[in-house]
N, CA, C and O of each residue as an XYZ file, in Angstrom:
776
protein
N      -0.789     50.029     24.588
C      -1.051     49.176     23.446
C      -0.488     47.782     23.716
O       0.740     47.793     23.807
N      -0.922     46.871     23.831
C      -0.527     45.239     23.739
C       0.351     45.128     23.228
O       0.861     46.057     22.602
N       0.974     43.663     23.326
C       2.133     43.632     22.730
C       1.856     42.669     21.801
O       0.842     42.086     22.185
N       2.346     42.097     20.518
C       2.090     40.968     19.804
C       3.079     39.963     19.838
O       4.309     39.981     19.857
N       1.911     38.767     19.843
C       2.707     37.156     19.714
C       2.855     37.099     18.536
O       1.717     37.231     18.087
N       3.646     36.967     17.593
C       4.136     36.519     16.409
C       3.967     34.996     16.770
O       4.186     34.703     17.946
N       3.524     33.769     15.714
C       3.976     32.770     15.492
C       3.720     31.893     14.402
O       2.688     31.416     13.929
N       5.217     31.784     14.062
C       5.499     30.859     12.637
C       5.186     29.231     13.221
O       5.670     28.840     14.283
N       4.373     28.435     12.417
C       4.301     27.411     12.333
C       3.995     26.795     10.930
O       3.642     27.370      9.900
N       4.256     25.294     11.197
C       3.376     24.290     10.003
C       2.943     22.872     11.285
O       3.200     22.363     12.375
N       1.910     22.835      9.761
C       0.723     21.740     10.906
C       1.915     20.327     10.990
O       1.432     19.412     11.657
N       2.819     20.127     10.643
C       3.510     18.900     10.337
C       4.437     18.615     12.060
O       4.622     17.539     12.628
N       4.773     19.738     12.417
C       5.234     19.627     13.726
C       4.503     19.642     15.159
O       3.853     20.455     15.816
N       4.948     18.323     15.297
C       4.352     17.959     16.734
C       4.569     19.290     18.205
O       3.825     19.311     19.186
N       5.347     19.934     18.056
C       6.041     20.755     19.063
C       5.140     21.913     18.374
O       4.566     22.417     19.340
N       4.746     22.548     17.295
C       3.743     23.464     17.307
C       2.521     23.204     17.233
O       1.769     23.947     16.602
N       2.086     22.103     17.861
C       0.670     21.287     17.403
C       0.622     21.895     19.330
O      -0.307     22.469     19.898
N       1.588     21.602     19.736
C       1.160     21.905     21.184
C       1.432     23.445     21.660
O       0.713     24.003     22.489
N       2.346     23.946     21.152
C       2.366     25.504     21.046
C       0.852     25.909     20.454
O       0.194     26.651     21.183
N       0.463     25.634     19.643
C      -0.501     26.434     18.647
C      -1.648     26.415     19.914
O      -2.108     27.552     20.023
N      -2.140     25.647     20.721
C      -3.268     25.300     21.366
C      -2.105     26.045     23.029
O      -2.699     26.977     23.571
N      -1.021     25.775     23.558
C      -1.238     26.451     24.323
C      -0.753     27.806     24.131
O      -0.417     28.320     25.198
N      -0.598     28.605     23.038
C      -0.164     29.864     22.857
C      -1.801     30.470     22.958
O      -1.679     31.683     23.127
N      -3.417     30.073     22.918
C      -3.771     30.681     23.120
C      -4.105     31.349     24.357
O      -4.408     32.542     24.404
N      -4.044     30.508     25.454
C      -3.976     30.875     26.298
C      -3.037     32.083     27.233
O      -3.424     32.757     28.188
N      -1.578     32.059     26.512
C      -1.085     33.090     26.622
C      -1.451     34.266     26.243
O      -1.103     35.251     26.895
N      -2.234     34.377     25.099
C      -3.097     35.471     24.266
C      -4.012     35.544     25.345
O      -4.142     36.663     25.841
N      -4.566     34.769     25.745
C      -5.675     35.318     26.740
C      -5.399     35.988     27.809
O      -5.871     37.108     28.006
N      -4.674     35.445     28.555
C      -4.014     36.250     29.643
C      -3.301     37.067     29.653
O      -3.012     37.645     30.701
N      -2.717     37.422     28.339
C      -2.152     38.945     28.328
C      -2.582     39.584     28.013
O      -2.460     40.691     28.538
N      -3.529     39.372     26.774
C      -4.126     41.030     25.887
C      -3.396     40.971     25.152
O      -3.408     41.863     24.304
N      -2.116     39.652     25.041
C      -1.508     40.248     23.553
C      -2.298     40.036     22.334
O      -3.449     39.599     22.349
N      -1.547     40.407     21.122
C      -2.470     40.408     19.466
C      -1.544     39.306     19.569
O      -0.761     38.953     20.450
N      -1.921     38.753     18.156
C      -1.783     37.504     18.008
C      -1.572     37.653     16.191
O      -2.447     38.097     15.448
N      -0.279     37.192     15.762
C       0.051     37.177     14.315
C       0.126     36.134     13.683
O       0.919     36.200     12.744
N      -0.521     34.923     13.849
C      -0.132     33.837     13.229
C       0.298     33.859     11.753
O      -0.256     34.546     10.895
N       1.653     32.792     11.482
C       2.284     32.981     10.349
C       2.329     31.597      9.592
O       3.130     30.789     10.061
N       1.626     31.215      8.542
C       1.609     29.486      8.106
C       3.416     29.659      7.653
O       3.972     30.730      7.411
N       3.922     28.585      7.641
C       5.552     28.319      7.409
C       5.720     27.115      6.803
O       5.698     26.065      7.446
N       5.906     27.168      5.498
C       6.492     25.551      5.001
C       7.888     25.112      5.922
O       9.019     25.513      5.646
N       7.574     24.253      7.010
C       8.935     23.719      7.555
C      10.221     23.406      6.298
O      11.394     23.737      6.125
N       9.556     22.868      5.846
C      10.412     21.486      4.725
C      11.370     23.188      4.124
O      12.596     23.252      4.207
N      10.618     24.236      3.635
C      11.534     25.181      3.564
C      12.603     25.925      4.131
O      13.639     26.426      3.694
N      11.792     25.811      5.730
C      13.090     26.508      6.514
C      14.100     25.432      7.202
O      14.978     25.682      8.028
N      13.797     24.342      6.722
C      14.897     23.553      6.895
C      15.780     23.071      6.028
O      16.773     22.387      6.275
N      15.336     23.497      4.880
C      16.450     23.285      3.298
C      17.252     24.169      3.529
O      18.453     23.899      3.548
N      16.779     25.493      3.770
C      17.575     26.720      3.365
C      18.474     26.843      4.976
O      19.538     27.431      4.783
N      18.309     26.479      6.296
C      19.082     26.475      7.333
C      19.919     25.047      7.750
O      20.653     24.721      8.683
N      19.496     24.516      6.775
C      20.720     23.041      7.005
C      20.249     22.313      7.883
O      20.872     21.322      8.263
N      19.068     22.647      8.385
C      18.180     21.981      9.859
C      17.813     20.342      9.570
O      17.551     19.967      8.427
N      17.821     19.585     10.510
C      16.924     18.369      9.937
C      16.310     17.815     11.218
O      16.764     17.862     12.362
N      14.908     17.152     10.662
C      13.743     16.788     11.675
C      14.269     15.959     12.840
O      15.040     15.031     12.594
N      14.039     16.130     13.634
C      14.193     15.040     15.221
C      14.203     13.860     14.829
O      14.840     13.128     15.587
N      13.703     13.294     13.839
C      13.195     11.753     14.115
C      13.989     11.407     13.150
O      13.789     10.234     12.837
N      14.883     11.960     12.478
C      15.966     11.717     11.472
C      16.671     10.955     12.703
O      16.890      9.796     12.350
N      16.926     11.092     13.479
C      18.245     10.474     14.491
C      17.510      9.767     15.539
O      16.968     10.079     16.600
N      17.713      8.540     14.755
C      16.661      7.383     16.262
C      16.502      7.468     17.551
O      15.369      7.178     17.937
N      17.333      7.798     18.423
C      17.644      8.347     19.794
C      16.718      9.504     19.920
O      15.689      9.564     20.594
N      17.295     10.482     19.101
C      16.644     11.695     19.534
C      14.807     11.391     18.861
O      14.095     11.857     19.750
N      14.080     10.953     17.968
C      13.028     10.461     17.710
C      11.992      9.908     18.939
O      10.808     10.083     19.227
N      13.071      9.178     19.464
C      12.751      8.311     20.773
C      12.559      9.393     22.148
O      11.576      9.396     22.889
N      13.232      9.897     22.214
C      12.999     11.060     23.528
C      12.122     11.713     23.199
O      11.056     11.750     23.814
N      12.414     12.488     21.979
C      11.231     13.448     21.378
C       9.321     13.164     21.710
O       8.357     13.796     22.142
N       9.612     11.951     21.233
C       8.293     11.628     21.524
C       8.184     11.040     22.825
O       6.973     11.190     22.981
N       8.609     10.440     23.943
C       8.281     10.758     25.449
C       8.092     12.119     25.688
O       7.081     12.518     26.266
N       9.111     12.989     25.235
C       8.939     14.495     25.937
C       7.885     15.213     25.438
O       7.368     16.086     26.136
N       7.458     14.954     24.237
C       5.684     15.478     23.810
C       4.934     14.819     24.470
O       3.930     15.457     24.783
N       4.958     13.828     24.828
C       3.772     13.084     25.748
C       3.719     13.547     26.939
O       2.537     13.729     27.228
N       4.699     13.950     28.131
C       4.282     14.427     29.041
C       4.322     16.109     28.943
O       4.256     16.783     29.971
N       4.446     16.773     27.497
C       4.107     18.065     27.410
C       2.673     18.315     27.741
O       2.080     19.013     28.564
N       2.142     16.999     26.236
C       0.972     17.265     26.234
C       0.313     17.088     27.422
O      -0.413     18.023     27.756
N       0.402     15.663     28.512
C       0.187     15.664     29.476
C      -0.248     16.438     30.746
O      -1.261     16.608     31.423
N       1.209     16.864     30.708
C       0.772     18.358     31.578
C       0.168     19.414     31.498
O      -0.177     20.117     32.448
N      -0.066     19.678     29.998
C      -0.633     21.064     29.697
C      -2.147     20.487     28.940
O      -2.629     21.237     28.091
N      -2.903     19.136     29.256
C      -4.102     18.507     29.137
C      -4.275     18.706     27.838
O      -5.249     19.420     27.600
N      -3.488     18.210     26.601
C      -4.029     18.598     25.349
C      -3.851     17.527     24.755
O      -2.636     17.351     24.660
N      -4.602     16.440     24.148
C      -4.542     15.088     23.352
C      -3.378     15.066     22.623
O      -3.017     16.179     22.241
N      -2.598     14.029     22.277
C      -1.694     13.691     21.505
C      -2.104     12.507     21.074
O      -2.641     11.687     21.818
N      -1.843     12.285     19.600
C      -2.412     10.786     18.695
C      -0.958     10.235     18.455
O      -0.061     10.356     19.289
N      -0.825      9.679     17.358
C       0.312      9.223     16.933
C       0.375      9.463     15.116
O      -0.497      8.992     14.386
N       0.989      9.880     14.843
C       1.510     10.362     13.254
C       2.088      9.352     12.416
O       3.231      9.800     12.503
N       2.194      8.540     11.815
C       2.540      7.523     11.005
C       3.419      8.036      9.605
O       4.504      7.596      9.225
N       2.604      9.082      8.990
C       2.973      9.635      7.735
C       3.887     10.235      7.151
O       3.736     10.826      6.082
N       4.710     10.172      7.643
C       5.891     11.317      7.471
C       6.894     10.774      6.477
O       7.274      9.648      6.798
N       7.404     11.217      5.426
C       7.508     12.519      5.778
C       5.974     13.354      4.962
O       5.725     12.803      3.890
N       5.182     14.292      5.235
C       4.094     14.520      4.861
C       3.918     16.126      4.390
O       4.287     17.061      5.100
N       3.252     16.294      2.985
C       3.424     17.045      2.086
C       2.331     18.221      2.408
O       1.155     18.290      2.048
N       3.276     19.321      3.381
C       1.765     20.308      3.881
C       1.082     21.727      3.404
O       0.397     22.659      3.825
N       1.967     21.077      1.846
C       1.919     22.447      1.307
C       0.281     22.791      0.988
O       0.114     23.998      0.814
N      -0.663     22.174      0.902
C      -1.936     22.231      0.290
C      -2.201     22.946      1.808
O      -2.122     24.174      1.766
N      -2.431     22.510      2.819
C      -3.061     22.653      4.153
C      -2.934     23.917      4.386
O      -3.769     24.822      4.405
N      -1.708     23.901      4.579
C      -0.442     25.766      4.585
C      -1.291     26.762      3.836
O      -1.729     27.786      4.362
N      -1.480     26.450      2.716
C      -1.740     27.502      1.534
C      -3.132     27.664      1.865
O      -3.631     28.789      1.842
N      -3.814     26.633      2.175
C      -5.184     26.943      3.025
C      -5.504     27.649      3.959
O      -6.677     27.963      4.161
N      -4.142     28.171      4.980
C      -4.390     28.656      5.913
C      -3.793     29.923      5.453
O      -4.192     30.806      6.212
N      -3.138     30.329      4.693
C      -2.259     31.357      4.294
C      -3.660     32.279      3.645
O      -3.880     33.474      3.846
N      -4.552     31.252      2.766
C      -6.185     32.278      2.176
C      -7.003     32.296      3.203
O      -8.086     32.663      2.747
N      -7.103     32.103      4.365
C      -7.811     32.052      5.188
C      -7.615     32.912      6.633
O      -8.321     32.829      7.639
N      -6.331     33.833      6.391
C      -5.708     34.422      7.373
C      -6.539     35.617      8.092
O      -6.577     35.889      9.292
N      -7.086     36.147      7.180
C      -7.708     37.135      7.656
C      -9.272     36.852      7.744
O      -9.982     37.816      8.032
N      -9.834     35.695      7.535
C     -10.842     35.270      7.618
C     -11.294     34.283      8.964
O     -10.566     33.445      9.496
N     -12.903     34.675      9.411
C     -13.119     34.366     10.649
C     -12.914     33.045     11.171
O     -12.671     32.799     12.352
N     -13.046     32.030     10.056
C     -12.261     30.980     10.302
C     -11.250     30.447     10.683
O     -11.162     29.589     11.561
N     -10.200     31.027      9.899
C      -8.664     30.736     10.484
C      -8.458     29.598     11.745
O      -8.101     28.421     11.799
N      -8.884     30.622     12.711
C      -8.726     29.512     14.209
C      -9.180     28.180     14.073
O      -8.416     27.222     14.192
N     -10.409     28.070     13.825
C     -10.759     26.503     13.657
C     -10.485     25.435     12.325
O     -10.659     24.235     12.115
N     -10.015     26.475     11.652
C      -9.533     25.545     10.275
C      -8.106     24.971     10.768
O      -7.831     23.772     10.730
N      -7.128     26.098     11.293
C      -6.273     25.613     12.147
C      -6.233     24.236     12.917
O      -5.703     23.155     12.657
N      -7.150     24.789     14.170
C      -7.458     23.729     14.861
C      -7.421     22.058     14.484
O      -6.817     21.096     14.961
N      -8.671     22.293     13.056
C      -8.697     21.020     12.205
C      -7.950     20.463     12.204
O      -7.903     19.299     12.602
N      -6.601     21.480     11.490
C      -5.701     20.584     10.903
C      -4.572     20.307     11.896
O      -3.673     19.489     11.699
N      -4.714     21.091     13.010
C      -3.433     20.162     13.484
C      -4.102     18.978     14.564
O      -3.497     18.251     15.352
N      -5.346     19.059     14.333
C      -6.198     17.923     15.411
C      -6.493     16.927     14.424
O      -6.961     15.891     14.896
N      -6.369     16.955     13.377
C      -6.212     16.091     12.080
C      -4.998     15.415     11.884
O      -4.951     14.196     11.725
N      -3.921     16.217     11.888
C      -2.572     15.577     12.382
C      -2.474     14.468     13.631
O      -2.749     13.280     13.802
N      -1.905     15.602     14.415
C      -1.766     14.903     16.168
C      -2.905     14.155     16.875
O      -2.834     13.273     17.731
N      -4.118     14.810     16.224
C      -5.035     13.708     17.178
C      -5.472     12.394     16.470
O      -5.295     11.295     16.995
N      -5.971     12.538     15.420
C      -6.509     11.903     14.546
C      -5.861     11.121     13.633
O      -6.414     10.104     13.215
N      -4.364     11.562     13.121
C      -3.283     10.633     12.748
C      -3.697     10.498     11.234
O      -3.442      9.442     10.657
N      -4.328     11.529     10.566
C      -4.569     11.626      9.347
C      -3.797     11.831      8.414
O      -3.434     13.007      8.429
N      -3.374     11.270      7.621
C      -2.417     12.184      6.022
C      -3.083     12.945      5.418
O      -4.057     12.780      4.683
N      -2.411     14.018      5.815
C      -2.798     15.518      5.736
C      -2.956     15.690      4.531
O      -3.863     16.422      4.134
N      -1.789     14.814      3.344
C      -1.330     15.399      1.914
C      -2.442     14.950      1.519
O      -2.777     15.627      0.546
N      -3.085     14.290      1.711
C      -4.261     13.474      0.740
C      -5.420     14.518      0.631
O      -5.950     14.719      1.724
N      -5.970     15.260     -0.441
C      -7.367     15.819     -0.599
C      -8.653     14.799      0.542
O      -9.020     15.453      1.518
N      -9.150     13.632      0.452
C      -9.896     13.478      1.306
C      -9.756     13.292      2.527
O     -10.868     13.380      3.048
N      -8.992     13.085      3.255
C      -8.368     13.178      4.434
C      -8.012     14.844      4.772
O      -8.158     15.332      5.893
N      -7.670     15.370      3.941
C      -7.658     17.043      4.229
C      -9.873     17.287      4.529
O     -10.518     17.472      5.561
N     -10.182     17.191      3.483
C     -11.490     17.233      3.326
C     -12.495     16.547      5.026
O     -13.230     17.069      5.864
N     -11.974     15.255      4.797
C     -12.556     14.627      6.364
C     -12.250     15.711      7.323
O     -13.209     16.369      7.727
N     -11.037     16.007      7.762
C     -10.550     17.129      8.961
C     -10.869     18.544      8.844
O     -10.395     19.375      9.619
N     -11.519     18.785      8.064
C     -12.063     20.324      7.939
C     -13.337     20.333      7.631
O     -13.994     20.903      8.502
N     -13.991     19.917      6.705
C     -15.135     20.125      6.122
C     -16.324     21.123      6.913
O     -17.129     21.924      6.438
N     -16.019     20.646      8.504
C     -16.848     21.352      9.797
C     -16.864     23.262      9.462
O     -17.595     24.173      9.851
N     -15.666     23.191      8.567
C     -14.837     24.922      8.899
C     -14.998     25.268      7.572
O     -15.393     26.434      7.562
N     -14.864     24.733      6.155
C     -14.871     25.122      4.955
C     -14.886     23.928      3.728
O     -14.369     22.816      3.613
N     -15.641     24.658      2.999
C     -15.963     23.225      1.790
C     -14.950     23.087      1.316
O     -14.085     23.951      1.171
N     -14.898     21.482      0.870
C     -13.441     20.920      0.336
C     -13.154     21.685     -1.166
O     -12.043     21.590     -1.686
N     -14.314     22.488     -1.844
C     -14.335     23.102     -3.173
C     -13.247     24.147     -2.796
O     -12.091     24.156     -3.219
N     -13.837     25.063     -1.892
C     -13.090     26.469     -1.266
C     -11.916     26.481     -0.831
O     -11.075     27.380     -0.856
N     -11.853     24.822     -0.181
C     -10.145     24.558      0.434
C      -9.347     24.060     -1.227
O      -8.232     24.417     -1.610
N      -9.889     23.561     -1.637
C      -9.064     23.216     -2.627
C      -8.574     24.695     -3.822
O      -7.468     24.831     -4.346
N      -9.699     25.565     -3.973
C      -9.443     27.403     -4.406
C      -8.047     27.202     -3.919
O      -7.039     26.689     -4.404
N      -8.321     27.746     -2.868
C      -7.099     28.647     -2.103
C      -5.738     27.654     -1.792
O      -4.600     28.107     -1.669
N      -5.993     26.621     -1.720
C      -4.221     25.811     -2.063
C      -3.792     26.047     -3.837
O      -2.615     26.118     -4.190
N      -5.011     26.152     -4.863
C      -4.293     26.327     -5.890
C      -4.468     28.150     -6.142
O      -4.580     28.583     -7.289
N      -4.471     28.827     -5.268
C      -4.688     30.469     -5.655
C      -3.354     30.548     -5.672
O      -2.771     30.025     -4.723
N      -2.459     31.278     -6.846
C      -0.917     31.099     -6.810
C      -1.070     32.944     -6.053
O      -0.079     33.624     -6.316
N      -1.553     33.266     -5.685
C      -1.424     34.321     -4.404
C      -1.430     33.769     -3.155
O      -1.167     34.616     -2.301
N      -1.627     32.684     -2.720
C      -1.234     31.572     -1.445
C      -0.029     31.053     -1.880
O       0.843     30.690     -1.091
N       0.066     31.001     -2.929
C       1.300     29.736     -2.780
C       2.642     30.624     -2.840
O       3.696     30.253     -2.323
N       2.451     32.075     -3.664
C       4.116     33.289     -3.412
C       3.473     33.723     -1.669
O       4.480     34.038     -1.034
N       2.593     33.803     -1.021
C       2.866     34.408     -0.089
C       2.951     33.166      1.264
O       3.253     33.541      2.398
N       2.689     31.888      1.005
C       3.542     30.804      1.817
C       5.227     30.671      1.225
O       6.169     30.469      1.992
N       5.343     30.792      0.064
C       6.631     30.866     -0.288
C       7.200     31.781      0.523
O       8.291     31.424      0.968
N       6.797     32.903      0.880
C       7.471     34.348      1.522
C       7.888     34.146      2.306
O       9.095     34.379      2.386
N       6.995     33.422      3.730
C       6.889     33.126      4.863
C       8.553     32.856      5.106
O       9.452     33.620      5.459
N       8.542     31.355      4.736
C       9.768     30.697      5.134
C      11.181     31.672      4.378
O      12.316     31.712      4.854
N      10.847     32.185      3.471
C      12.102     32.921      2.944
C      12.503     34.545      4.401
O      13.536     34.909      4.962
N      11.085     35.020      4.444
C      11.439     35.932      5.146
C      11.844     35.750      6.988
O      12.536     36.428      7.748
N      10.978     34.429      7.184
C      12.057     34.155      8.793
C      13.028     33.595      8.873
O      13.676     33.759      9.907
N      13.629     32.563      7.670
C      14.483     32.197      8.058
C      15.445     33.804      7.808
O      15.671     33.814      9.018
N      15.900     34.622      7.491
C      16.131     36.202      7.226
C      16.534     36.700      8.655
O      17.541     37.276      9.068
N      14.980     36.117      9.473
C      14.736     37.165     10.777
C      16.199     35.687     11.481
O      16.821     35.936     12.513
N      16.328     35.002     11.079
C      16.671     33.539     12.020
C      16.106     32.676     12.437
O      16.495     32.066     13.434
N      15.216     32.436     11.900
C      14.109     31.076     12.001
C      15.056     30.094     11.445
O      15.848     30.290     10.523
N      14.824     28.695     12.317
C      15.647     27.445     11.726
C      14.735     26.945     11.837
O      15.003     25.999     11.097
N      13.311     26.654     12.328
C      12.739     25.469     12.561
C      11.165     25.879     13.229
O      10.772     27.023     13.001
N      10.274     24.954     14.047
C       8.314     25.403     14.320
C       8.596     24.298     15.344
O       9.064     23.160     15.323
N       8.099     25.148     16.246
C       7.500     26.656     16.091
C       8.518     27.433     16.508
O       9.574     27.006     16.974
N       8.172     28.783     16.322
C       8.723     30.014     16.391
C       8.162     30.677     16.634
O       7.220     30.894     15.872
N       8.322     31.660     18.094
C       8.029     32.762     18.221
C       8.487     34.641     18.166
O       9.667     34.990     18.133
N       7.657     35.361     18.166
C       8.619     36.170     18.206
C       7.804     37.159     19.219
O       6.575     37.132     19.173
N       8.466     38.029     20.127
C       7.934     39.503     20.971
C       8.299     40.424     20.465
O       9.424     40.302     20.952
N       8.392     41.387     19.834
C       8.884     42.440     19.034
C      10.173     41.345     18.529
O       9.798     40.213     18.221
N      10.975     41.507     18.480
C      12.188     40.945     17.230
C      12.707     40.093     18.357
O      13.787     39.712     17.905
N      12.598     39.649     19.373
C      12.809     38.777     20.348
C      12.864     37.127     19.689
O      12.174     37.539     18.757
N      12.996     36.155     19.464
C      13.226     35.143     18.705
C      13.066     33.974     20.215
O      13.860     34.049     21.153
N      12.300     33.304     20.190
C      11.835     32.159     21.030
C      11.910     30.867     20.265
O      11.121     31.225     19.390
N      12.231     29.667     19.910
C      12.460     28.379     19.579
C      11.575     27.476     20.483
O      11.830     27.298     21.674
N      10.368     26.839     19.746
C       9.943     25.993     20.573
C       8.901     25.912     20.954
O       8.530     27.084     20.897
N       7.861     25.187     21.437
C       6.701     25.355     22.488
C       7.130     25.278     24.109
O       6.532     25.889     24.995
N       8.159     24.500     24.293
C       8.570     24.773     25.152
C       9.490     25.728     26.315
O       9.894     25.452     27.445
N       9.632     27.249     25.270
C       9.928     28.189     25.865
C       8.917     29.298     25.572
O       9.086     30.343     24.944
N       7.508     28.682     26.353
C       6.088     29.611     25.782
C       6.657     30.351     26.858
O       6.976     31.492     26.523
N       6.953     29.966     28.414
C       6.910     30.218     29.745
C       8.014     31.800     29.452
O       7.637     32.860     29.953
N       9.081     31.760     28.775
C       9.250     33.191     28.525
C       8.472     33.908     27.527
O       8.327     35.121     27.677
N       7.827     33.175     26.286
C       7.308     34.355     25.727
C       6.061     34.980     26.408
O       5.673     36.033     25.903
N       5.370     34.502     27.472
C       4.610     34.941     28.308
C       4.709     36.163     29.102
O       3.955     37.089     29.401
N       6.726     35.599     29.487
C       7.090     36.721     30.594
C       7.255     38.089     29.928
O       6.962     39.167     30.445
N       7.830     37.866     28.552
C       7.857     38.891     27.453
C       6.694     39.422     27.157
O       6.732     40.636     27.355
N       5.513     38.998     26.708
C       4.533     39.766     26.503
C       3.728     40.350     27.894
O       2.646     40.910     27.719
N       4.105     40.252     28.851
C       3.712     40.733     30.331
C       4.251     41.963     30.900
O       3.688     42.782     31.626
N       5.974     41.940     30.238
C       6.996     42.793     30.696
C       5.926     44.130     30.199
O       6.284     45.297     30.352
């Protein structure tokens, strides 16, 4: 039986904008399942005392060289983000009604190629609307951000990893194994291989 990739994200982080696109490829080459989990950051960083990279000018400044030659190396576009701090609870909750639906992947996609590539404010209804519309009507996206069965079970999310030890996105997990990062895909690979 395969093993499963667990992964917690939100579209707001640059470091799971590049996880999200190269974690599939790890899925491909292993046969693992694949659990994607939407995560209000802004939550698991209230409740773990965490705060964003770009809070601390220095580290802001590296951060973004070291996504550029992530993306670089692993050939995946990077835009530039302006908006922050940016409100992803509508997007989230979109993806949270959409989980088990055949869409998912490319509504995904949208939105974090709406983010990182495209440099869109996500919080805004037409700018959400512009970056998806390809994947689902802005009527249907707008349902399911106000279905308050999306909004307790994105609430869950962040309550129940930060639990497992989630501080921050992305996050992975191999059975209860805990990975931090896009940049330690290279073990969750070796993990789902073992």
């Amino acid at each position: 039986m395969p093993k499963t990739l667990e992964m917690l994200f939100d579209f707001v982080s640059p470091t799971a904008y590049l996880g999200w696109f190269r974690a599939k490829g790890i899925v491909e080459r292993t046969g693992a399942a694949c659990r994607p989990v939407p995560s209000f950051l802004g939550g698991i960083l209230q409740a773990t005392g965490n705060r964003p990279p770009g809070t601390v000018a220095a580290k802001g400044r590296w951060m973004r060289a070291d996504l550029e030659m992530w993306a670089l190396s692993h050939d995946i576009p990077l835009g530039r983000y302006e908006h922050f701090p940016v409100n992803s609870l509508a997007i989230l909750r979109g993806a949270v009604g959409l989980i088990d639906d055949p869409r998912f992947e490319a509504y995904c996609d949208a939105c974090f190629r709406g983010v990182w590539l495209d440099g869109r404010d996500m919080a805004q209804p037409e700018e959400i609307a512009a970056a998806t519309s390809d994947v689902i009507a802005p009527q249907e996206l707008l349902a399911l951000a106000q279905d308050p069965a999306n909004k307790a079970a994105l609430k869950a999310n962040p309550e129940g990893a930060v639990a497992r030890g989630v501080f921050g996105a992305p996050t992975f997990f191999v059975g209860e194994t805990l990975f931090f990062g896009q940049d330690r895909l290279e073990w969750v690979e070796k993990a789902l291989a073992a």
